[in-house]
N, C-alpha and C positions, 0 to 999 in steps of 0.2 A: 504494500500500500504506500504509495508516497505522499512524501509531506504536502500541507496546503495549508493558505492562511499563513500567518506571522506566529511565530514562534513566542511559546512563554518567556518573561524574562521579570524578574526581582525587579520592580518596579521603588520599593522603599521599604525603608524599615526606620519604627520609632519608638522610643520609648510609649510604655503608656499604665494606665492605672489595672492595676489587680484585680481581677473579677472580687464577686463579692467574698464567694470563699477558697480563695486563690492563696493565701497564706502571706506568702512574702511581696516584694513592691521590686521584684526584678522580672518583670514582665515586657514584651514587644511586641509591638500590632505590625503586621506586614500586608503588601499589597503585592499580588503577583499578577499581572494584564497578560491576556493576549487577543490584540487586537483592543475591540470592542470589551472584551468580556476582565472583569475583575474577579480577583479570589483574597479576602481580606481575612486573614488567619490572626491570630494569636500565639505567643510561645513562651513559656518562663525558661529562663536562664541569662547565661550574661551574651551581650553583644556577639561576640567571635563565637560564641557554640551553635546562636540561633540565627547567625548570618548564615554558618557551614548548612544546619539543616534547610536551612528554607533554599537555600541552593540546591542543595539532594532533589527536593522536591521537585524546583522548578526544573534541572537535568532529567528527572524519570516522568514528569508530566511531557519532556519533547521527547522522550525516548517513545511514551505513548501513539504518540502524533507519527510518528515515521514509522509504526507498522511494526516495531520488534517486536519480536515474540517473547512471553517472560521468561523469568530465567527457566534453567530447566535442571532438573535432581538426577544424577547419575547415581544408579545403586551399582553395586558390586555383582555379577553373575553368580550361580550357587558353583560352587565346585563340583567337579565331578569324583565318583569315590577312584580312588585306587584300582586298577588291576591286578587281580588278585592270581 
């Protein structure tokens, strides 16, 4: 499937107030656009942890858009017994 439209991208990130039962006051609101469409998130921790995540996000929402498939779980084949 190939990409179309404009690509997500971290639009901002701000400080902002603690929900109500949010605990501590190290909270950030973020914006992540694409195009037209907005995704306005939330995330507690400091600056550089929640910058990294909302980047994840926005790298595996363009990963969505150009059609990869998810990851995928390789198990191990059973063994075979011995020749006896």
């Amino acid at each position: 499937m190939p990409e179309t439209g404009e690509p997500y991208r971290l639009n901002s990130i701000a400080k902002a107030e603690a929900p109500v039962d949010g605990g501590s006051s190290n909270w950030y609101r973020y914006e992540i656009t694409q195009g037209d469409n907005t995704i306005v998130g939330h995330r507690h921790g400091g600056l550089k942890a929640v910058t990294s995540a909302v980047e994840d996000i926005v790298d595996r929402l363009n990963e969505r858009r150009g059609g990869k498939t998810g990851r995928v779980q390789l198990t191990p084949s059973r063994k075979r017994a011995a020749a006896r």
